[in-house]
TISE-296644 format. One record per residue: x, y, z of N, C-alpha, C, O, CB in turn. Coordinates in steps of 0.001 Angstrom, whole numbers, padded with zeros to 6 digits, always signed. Glycine has a CB too. Layout:
N
XYZXYZXYZXYZXYZ;...
***
This chain:
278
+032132+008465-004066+031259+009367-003345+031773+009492-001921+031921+008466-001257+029790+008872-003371;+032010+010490-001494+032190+010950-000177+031732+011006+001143+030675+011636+001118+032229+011671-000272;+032010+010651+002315+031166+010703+003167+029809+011423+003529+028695+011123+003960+031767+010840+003767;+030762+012934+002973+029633+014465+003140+028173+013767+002294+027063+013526+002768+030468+016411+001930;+028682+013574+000916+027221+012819+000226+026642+011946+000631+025428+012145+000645+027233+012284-000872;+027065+010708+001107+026545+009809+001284+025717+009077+002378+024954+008111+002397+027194+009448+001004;+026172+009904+003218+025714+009677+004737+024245+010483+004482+023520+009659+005039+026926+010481+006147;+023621+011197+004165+022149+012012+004265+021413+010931+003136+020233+011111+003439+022184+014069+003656;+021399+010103+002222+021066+009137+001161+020814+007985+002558+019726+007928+003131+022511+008785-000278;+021792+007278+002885+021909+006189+004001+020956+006675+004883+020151+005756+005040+023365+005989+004728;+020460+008116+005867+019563+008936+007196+018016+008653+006203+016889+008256+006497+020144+011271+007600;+018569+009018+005146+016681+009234+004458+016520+008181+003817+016529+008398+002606+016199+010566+003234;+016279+006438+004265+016206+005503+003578+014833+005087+003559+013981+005589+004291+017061+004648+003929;+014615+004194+002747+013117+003970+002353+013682+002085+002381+014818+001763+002032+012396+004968+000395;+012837+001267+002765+013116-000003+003314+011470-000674+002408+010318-000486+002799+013279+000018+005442;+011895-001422+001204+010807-002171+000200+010810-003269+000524+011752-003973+000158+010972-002206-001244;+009526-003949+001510+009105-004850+001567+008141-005342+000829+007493-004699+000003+008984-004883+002384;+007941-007080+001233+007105-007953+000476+006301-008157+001757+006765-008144+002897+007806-009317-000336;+004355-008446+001221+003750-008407+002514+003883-010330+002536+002904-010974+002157+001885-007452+002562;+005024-010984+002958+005157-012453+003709+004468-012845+004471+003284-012512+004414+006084-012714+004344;+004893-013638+005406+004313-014288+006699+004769-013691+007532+004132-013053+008371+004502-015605+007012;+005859-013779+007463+007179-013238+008638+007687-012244+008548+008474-011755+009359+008363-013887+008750;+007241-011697+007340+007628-009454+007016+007554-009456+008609+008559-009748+009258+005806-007834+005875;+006436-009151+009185+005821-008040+010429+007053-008353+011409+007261-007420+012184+003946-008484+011290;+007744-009227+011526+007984-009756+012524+009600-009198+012285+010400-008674+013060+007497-011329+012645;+009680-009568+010843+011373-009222+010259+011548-007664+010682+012569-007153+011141+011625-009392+008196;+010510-007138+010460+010165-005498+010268+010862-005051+012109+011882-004395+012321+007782-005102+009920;+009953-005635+013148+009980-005501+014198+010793-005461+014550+011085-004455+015196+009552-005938+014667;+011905-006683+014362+013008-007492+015117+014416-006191+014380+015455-005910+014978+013099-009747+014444;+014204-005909+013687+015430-005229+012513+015515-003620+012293+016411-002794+012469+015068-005812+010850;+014015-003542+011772+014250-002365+011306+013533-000736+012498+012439-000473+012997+013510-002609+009682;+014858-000072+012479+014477+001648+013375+012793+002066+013053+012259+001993+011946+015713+003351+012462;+012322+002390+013972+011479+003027+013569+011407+004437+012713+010321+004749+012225+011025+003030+014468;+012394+005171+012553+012947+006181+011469+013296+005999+010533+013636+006909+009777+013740+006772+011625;+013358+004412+010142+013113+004095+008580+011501+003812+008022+010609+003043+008379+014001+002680+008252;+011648+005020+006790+010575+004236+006115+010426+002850+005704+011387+002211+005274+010403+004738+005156;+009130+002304+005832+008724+000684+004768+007863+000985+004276+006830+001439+004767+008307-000816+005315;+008093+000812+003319+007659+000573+001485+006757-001009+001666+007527-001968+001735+009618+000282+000071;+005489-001311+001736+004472-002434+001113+004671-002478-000067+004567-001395-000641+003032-002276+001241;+005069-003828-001014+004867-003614-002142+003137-004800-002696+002844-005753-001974+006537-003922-002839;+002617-004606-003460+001126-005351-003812+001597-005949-005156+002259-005533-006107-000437-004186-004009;+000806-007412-004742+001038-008809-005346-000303-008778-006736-001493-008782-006419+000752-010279-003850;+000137-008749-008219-000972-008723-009022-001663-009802-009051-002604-010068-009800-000724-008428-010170;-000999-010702-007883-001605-012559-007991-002522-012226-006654-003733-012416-006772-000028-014323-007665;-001937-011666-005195-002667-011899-004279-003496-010600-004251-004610-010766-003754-001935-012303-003108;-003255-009493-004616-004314-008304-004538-003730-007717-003470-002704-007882-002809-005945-008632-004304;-004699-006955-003480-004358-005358-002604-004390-005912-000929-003649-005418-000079-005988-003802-002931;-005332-006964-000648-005156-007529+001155-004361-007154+001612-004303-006017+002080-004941-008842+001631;-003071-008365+001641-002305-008357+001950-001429-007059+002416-001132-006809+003585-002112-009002+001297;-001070-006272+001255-000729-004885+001456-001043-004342+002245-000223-004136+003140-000941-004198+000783;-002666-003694+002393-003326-003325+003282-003407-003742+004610-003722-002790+005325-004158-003360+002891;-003276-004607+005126-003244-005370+006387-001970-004991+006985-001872-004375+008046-003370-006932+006207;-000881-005432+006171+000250-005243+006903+000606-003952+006986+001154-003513+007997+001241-005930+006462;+000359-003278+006032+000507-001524+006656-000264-001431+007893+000228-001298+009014-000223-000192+005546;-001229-001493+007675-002138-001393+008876-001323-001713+010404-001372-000976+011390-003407-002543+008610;-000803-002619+010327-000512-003456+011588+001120-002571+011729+001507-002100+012798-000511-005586+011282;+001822-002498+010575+003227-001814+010609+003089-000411+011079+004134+000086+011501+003940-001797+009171;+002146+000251+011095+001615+001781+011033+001024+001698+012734+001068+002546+013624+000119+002148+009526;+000580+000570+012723+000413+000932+014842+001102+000233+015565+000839+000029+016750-001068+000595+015732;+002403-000386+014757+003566-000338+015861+004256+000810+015810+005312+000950+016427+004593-001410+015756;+003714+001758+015054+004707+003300+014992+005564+003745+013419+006244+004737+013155+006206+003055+016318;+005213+002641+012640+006606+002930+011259+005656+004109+010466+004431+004201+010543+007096+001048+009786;+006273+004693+009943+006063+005732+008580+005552+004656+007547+006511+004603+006777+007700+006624+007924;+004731+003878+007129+004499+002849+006098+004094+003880+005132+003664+005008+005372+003388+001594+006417;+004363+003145+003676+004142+003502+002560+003373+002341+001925+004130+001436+001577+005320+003914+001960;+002186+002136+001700+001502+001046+000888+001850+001227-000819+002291+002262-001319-000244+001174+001201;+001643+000389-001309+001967+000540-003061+000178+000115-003069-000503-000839-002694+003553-000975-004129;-000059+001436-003726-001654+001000-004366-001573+000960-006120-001795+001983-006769-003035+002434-003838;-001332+000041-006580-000865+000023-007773-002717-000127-008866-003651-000879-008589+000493-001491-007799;-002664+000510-009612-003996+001268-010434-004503+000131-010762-005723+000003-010659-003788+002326-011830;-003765-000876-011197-004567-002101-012383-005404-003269-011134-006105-004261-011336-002871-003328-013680;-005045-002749-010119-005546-003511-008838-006379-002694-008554-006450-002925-007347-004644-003848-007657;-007260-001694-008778-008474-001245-008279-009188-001420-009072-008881-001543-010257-008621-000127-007879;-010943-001505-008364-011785-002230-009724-012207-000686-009796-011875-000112-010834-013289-003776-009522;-012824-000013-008932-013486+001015-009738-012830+001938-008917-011728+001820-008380-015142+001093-009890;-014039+003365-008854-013837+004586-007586-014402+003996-006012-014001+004027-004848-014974+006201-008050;-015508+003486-006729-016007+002793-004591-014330+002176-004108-013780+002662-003119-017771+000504-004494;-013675+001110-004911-012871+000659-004490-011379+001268-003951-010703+000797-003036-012930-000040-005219;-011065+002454-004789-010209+003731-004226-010480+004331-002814-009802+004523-001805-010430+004924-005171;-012115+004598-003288-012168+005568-002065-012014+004748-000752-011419+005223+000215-013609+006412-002017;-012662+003286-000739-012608+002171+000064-011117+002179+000916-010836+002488+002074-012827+000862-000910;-010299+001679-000247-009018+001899+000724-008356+003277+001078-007603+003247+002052-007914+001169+000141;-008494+004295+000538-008237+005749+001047-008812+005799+002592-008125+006380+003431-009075+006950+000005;-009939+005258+002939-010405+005398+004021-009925+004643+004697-009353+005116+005679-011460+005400+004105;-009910+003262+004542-008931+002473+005268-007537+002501+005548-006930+001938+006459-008987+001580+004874;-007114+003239+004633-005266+003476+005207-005365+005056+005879-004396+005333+006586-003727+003512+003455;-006216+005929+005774-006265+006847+006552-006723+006201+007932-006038+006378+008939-007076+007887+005985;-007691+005577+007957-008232+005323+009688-007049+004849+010216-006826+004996+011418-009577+004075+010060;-005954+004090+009208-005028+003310+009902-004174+004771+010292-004091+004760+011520-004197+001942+008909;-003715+005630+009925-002701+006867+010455-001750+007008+009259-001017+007997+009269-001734+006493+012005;-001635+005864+007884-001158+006330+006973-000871+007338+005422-001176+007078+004259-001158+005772+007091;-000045+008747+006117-000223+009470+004800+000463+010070+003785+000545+011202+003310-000726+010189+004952;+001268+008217+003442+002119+008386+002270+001714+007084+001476+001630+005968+001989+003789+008515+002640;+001464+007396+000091+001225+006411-000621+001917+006241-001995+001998+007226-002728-000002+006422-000702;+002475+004917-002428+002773+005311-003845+002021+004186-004764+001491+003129-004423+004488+005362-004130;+002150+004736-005939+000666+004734-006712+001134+004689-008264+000788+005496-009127-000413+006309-006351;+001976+003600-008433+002856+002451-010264+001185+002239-010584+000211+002214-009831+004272-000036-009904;+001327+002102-012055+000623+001243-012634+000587-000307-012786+000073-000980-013680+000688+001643-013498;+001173-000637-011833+001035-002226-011433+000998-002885-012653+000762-002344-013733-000306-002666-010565;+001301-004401-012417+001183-005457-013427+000520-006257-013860+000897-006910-014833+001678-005985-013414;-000438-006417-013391-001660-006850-012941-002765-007119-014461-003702-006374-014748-002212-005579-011777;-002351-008332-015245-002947-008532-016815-003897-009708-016857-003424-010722-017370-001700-008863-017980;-005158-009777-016416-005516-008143-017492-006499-007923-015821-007086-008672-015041-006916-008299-019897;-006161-006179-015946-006378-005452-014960-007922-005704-013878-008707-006641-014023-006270-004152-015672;-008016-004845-013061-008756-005400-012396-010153-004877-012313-011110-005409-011750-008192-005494-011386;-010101-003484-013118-011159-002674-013166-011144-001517-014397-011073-001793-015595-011219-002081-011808;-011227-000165-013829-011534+000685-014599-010028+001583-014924-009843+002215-015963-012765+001417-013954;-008969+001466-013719-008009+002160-013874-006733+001513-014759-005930+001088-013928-007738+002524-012606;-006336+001322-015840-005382+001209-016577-003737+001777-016642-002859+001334-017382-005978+001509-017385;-003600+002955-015579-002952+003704-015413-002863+004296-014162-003885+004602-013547-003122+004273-016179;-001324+004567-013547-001634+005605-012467-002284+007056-012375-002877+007492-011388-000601+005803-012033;-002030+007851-013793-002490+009069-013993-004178+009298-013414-004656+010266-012823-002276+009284-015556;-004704+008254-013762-005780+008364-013388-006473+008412-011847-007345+009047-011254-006105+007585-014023;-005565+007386-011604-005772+007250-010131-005267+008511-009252-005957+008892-008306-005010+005952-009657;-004205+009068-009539-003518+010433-009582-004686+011708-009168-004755+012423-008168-002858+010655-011270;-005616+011624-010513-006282+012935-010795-007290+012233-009367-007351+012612-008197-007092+013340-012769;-007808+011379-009899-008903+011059-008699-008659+011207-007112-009541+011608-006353-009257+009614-008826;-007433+010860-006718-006988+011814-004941-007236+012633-005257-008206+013031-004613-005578+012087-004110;-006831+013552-006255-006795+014859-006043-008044+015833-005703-008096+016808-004954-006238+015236-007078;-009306+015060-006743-010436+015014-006580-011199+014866-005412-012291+015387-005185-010648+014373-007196;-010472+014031-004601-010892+012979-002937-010627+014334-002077-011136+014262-000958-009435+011181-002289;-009920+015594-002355-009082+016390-001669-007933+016166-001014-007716+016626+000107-009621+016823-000991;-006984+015330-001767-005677+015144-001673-005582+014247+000172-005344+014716+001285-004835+016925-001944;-005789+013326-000138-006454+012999+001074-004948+012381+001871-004986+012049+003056-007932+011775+000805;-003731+012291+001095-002572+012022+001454-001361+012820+001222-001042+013264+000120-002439+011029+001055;-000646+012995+002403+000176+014331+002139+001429+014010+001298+001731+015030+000679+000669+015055+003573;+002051+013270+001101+002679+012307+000032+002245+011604-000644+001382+010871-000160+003329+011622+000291;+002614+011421-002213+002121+010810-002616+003479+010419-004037+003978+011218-004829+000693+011403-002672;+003683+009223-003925+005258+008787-004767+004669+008060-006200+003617+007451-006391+006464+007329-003655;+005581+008322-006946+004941+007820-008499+006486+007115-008941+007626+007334-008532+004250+009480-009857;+005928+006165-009979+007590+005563-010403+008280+006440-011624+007684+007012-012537+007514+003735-011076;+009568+006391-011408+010566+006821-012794+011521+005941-013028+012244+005613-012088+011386+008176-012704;+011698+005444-014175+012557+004644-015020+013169+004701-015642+012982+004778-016856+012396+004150-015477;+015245+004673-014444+016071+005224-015308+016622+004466-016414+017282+005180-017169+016979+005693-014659;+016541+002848-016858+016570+002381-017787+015188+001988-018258+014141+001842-017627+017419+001572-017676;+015492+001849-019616+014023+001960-020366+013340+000869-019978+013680-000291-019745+014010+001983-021981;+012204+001509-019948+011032+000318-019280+010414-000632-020988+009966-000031-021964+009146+001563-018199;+010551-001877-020907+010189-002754-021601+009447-002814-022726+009524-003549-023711+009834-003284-021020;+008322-001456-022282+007242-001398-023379+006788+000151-023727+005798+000570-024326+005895-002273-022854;+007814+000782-023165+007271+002327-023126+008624+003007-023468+009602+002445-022976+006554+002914-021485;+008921+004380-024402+009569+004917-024689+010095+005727-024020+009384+006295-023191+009307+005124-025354;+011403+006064-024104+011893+006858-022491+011255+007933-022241+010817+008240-021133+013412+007399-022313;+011087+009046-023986+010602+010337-023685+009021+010112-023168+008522+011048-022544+010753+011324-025046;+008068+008698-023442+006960+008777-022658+007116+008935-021224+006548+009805-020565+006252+007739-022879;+007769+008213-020850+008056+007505-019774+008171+009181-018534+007583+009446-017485+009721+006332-020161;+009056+009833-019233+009455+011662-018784+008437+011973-018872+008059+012343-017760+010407+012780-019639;+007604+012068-019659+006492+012830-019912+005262+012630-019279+004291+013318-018962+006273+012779-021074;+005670+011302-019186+004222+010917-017677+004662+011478-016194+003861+011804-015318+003987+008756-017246;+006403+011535-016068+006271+012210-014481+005816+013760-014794+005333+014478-013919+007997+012200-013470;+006033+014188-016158+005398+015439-015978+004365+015792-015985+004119+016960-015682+005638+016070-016496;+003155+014709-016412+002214+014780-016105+001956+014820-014846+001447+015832-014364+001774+014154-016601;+002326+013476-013904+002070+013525-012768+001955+014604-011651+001228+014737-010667+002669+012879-012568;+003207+015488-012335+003898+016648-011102+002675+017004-010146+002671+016734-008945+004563+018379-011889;+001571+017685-010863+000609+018143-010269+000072+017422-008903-000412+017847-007854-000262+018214-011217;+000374+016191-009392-000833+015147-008191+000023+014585-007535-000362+014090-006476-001977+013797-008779;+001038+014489-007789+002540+013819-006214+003392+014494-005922+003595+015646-006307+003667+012547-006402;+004179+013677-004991+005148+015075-004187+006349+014022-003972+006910+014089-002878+004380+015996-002273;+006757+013166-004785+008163+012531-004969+008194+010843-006059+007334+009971-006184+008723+012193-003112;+009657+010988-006697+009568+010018-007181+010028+008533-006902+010333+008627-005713+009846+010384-007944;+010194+007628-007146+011031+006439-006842+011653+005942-007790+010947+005016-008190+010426+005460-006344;+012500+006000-008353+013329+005668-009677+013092+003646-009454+013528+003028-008483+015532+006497-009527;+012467+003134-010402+012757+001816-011012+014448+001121-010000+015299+001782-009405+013033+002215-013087;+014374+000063-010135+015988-000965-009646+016538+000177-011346+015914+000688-012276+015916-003921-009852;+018137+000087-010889+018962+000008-011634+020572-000180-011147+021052+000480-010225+018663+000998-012303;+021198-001020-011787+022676-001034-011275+023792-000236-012281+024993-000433-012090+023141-002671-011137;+023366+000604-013278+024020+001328-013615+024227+003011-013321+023532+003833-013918+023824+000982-014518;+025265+003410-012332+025970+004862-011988+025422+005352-013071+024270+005783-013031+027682+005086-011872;+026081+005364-014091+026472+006251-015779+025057+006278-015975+024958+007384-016506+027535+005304-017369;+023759+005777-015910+022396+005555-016389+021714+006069-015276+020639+006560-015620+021990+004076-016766;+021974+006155-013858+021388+006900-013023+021359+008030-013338+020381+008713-013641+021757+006834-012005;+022896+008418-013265+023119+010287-013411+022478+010813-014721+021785+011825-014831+024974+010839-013552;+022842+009925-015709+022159+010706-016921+020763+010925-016915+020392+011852-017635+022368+010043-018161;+019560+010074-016046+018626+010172-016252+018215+010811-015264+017089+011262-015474+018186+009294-016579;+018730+011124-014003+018424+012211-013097+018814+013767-013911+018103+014736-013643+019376+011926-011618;+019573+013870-014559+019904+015031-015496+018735+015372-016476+018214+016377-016959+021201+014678-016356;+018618+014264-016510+017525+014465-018133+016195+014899-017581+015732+015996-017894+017149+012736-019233;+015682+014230-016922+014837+014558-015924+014672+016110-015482+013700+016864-015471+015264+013785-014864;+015954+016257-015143+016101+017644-014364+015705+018960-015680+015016+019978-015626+018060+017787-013642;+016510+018334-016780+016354+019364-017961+015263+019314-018043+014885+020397-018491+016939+019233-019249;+014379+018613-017856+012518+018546-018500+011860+019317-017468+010658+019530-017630+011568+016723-018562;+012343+019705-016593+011844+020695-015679+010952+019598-014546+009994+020072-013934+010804+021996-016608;+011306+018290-014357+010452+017542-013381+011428+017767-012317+012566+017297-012289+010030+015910-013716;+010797+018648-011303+011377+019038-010263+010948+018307-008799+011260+018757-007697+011163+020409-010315;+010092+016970-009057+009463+016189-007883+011463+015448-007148+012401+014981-007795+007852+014507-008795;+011319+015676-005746+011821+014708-005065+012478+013521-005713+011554+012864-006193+010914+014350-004351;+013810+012829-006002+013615+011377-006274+014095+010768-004807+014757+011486-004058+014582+010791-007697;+013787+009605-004480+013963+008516-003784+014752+007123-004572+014028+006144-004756+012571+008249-003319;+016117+007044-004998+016701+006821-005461+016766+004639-005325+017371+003949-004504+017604+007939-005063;+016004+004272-006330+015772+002695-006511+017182+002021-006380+017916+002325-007320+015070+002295-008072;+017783+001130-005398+019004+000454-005635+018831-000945-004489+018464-000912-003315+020436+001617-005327;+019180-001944-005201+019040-003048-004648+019911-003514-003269+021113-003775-003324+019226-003816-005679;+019199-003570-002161+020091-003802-001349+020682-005352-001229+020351-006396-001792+019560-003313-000227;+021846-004994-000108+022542-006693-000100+022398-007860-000378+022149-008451+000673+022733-007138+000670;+022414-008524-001192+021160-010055-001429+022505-011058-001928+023611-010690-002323+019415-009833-003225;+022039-012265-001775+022127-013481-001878+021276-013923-003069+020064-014026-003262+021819-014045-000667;+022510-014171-003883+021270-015223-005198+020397-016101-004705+019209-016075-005028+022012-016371-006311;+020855-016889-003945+019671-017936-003696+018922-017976-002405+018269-018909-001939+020185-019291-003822;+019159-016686-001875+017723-015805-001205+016604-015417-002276+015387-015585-002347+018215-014181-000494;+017431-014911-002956+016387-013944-004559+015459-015067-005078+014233-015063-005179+017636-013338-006395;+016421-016095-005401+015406-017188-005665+014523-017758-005028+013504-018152-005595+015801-018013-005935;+014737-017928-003667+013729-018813-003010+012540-017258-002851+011401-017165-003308+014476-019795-001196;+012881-016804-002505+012221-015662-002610+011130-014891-003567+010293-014070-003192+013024-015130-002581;+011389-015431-005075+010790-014923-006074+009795-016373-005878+008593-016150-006023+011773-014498-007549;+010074-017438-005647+009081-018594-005782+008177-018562-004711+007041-019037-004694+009725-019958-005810;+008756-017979-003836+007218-017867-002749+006219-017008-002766+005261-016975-001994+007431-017621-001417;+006595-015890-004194+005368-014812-004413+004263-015961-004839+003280-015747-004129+005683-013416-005822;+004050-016915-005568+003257-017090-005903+003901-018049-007505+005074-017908-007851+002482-015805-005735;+003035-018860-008211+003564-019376-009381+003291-018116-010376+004255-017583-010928+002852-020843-009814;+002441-017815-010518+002154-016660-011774+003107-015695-011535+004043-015417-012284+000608-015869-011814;+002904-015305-010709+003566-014132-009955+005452-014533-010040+006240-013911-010752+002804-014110-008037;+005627-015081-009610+006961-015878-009869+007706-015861-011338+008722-015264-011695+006630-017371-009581;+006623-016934-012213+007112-016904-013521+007464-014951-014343+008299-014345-015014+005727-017909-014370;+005899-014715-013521+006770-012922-014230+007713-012373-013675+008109-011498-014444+005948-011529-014227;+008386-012387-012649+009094-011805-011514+010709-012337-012609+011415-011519-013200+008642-012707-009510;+010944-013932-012605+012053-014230-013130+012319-014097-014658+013477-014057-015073+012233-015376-012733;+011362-014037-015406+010930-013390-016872+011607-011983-017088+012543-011710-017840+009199-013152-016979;+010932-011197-016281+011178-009808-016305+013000-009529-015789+013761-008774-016394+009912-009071-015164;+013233-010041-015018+014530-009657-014338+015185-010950-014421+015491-011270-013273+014419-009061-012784;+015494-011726-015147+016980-013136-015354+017900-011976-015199+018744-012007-014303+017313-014318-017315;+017816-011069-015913+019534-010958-016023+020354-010410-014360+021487-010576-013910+019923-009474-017480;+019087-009702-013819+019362-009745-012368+020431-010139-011826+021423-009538-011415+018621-010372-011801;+020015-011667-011878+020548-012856-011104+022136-012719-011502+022841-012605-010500+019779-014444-011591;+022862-012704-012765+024133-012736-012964+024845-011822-012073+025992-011982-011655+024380-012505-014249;+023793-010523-011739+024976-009991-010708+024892-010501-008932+025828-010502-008132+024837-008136-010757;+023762-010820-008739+024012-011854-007271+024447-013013-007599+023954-013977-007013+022730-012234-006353;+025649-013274-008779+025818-014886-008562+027126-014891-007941+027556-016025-007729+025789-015903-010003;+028121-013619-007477+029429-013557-007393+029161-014085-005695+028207-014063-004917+030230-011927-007870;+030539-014537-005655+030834-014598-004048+030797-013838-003144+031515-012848-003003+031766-014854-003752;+029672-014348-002192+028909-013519-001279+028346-012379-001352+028461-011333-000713+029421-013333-000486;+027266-012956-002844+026170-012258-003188+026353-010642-003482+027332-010157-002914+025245-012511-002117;+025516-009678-004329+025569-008613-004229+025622-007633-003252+024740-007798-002410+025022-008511-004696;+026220-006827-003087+026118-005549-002316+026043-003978-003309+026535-003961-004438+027547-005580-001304;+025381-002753-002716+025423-002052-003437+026667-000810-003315+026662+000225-003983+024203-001800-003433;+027733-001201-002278+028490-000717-002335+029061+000277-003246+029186+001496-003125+028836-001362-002153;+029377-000526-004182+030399-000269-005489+029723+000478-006180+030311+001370-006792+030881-001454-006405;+028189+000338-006306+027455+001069-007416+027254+002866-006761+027514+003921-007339+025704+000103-007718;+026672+002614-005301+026821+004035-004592+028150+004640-004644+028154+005868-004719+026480+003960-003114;+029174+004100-004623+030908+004431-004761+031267+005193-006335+032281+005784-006706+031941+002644-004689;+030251+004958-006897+030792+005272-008364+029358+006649-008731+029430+007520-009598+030765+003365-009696;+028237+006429-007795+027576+007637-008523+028146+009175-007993+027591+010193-008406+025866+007529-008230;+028881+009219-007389+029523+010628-007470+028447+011852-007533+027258+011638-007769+030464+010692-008823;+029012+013247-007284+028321+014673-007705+026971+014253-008317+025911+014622-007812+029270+015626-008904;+027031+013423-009487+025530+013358-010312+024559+013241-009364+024013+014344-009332+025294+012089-011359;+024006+012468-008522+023193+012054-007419+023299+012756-005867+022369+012605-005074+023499+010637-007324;+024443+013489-005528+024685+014145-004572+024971+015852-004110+025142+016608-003154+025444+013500-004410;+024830+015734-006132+024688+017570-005366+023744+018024-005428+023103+017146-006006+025386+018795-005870;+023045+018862-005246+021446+019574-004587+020843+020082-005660+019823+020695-005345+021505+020935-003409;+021123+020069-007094+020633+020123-008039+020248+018807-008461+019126+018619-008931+021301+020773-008736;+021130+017827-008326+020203+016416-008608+018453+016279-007743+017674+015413-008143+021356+014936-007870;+018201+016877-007018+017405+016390-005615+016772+014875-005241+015628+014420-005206+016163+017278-005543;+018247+014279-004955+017997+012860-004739+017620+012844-003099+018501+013357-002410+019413+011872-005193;+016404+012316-002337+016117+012953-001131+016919+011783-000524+017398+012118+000560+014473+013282-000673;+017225+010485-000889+017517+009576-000077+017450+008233-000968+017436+008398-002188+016612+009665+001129;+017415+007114-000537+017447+006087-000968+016597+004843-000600+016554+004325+000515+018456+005970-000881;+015868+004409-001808+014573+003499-001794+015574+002042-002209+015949+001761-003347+013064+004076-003191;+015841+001309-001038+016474+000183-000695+015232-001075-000899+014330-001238-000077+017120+000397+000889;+015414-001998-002299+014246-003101-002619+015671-004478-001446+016839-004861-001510+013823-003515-005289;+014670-004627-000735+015231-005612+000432+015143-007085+000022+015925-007898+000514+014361-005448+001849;+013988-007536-001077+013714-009070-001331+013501-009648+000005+013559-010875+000087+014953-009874-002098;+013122-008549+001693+012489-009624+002018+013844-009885+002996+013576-010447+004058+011961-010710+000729;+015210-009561+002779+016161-009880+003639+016821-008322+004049+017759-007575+003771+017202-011008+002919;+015298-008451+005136+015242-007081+005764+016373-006870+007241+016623-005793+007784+013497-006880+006232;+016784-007909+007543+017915-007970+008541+019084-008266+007893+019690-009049+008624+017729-008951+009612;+019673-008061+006965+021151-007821+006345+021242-007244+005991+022424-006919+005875+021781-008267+005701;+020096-006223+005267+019620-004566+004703+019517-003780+005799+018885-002749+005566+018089-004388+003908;+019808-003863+006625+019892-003147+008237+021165-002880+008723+021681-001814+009058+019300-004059+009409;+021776-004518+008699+023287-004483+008982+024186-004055+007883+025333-003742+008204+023752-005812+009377;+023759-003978+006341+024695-003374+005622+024623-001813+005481+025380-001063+004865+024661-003981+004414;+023090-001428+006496+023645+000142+006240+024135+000741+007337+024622+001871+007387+022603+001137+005756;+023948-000334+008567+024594-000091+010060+026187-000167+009784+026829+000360+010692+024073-001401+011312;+026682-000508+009119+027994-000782+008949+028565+000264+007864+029749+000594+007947+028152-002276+008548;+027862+000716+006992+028308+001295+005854+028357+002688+006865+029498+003133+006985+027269+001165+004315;+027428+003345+007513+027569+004616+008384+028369+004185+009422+028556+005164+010146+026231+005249+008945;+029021+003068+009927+029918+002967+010870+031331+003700+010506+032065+004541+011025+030044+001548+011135;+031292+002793+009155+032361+003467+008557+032698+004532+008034+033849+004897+007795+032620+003066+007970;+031539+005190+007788+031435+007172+007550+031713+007760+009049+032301+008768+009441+029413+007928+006961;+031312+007128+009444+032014+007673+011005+030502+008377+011621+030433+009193+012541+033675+009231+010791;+029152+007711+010699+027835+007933+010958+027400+007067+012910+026263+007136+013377+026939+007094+009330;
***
């Protein structure tokens, strides 16, 4: 991939945090205020956390994005509850997975639902991001999987593609996508710089429950941060080519999952545009 491509992906980045102890502070010390941060919500600790730290990230000035994930709301009081609360805070971008959260926490089972109900609220957020999954998600069939962003179209205004480290599985499923006529925004899922045994200490401080699913779901992860001096996503952006960069893909930018090592996810994209001559 070429400079011309790659440099506007690197300008429109999206920065996925964990709400920690020391996020606010990592956030502060590291990251531009012209990068988005991404909150992501804990199915062990609940929606708090999330909420708080947007809150506090949103009046030092950042663009925050909270994850209000569906299986974490108990009812509608509880929607509308935080709709009001991340609006008083100045935030109006939200994205809105069906979370993991077993067995759920209320009435919503699904994002769709939660979906129709903003819309209902009078769209009370001017963004609004839903997930897509360019390798198959675990328990759901791919053509469902399409067929729910086409459901969605109506009620959001961009997507976030799932982690994936396969080029060849990106492009095809941004294509496929494209043929189904889902014409939402993507925000392109790719793991930034990490250290295996950052990842690890890292997955154990979500929590034990939370933990055991985290390393369950993603072992195989780990084989690619086990090489010397840890993963980078270099190689994988180097190889998606035209598929992801020409204006028929509409990849708006890139949704960078940090694990939390939000100051080497700074310096690897300060360096990667050094070298575009960004």
């Amino acid at each position: 991939m070429g400079a011309v491509g790659l440099r506007p992906l690197l300008d429109s980045v999206r920065y996925e945090v964990l709400p920690a102890r020391a996020t606010e502070d990592k956030v502060l010390a590291h990251v531009p205020r012209d990068v988005v941060v991404t909150v992501t919500a804990s199915p062990v600790k609940g929606l708090e956390p999330t909420l708080d730290l947007a809150g506090r990230l949103a009046a030092h000035g950042y663009r925050v994005v909270p994850h209000v994930p569906a299986r974490l709301l108990r009812d509608d009081a509880h929607l509308k509850e935080v709709v009001d609360r991340l609006r008083a805070a100045g935030v109006d971008d939200v994205f809105v997975p069906a979370g993991d959260a077993d067995p759920q926490a209320g009435a919503y089972d699904g994002a769709l639902p939660v979906l129709r109900r903003l819309t209902e609220l009078g769209r009370p957020f001017t963004h609004v991001g839903v997930t897509g999954y360019p390798e198959s998600h675990p328990l759901i069939h791919d053509d469902i999987t399409i067929q729910a962003m086409w459901d969605k179209r109506e009620h959001a205004t961009y997507i976030v593609s799932n982690l994936c480290f396969d080029p060849r599985v990106l492009g095809e499923w941004v294509a496929r996508i494209r043929r189904r006529d889902v014409t939402l925004p993507v925000h392109l899922g790719v793991a930034g710089p990490v250290q295996r045994a950052k990842l690890l200490a890292m997955a154990t401080k979500i929590g034990v429950g939370e933990s055991t699913r985290f390393l369950t779901k993603h072992a195989s992860w780990f084989l690619r941060f086990a090489a010397p001096g840890g993963y980078s996503p270099d190689r994988l952006l180097g190889r998606c080519g035209e598929a992801l960069t020409a204006p028929s893909a509409g990849v708006a930018g890139l949704h960078l999952f940090t694990f939390n090592q939000i100051a080497e996810t700074e310096r690897w994209r300060r360096a990667l545009l050094d070298r575009l001559g960004g």
